[in-house]
C-alpha positions in Angstrom: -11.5 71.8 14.0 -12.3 68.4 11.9 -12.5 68.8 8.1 -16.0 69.4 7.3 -17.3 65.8 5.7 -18.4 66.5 2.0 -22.0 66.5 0.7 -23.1 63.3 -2.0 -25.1 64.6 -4.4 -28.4 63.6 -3.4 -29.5 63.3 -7.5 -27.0 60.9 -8.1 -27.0 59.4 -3.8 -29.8 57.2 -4.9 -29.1 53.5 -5.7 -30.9 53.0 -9.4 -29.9 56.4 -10.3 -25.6 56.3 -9.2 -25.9 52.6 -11.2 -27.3 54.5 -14.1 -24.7 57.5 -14.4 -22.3 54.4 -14.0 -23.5 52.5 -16.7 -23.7 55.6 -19.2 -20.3 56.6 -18.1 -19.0 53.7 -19.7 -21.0 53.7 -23.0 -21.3 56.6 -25.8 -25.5 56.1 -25.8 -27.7 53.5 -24.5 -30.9 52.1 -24.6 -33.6 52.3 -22.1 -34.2 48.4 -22.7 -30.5 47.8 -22.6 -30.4 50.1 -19.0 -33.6 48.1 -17.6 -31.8 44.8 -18.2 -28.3 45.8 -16.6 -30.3 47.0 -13.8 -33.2 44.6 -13.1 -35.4 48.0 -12.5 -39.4 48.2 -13.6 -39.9 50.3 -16.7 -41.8 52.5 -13.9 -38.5 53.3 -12.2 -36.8 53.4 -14.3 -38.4 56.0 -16.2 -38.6 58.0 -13.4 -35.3 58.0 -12.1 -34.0 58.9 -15.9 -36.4 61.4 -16.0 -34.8 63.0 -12.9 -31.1 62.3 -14.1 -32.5 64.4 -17.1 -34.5 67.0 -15.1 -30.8 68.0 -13.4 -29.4 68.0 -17.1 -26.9 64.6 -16.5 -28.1 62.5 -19.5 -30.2 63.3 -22.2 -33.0 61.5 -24.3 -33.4 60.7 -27.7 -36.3 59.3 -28.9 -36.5 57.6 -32.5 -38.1 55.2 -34.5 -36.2 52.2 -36.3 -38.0 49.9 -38.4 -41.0 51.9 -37.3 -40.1 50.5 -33.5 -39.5 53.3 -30.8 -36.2 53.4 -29.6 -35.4 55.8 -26.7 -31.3 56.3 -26.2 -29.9 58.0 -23.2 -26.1 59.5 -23.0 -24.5 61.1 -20.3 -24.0 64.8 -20.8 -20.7 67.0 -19.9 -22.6 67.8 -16.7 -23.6 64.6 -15.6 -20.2 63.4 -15.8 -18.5 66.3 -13.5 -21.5 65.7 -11.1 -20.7 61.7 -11.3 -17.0 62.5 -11.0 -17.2 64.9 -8.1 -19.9 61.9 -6.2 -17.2 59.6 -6.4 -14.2 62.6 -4.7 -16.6 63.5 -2.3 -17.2 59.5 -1.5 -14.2 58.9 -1.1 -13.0 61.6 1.0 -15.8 60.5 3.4 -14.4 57.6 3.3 -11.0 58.5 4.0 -8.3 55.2 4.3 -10.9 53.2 5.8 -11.3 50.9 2.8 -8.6 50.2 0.3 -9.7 50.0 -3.0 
């Protein structure tokens, strides 16, 4: 009997959402203005796709004024970066050999 193929997280499965984890995994915080310009994403979406990266407890929000500006900062937490490194096992065990990386 084949090996069972793994599940992808369908919270972090979606395109803006795996580039954001991706992003934060690199950075201690950042800014949703910072975010929106790596990704190219509408404030719209991309509000809602943090708001669901937050919702399943993988980054968290600060929100804070400086120089009476609002500044909203997102980090990844401990969970969000198991869940992100798990995605990228289970990806590449779907994968297999078939691309070298």
């Amino acid at each position: 009997m084949p090996d069972e193929l793994p599940e992808l997280n369908p919270v972090i499965h979606g395109k803006l959402r795996l580039a954001l984890l991706s992003l934060l995994a690199g950075v201690e915080e950042a800014e949703f203005t910072w975010l929106r310009n790596r990704t190219g994403a509408t404030d719209g979406n991309l509000g809602a796709q943090l708001a669901k990266l937050e919702e399943a407890g993988y980054v968290v929000v600060e929100k804070k004024f400086v120089l009476r500006k609002p500044q909203t900062l997102y980090r990844m937490t401990e969970a969000g970066r198991a869940a992100l490194t798990e995605y990228v096992r289970a990806l590449k065990q779907l994968l297999g050999g078939a691309i070298e990386v």
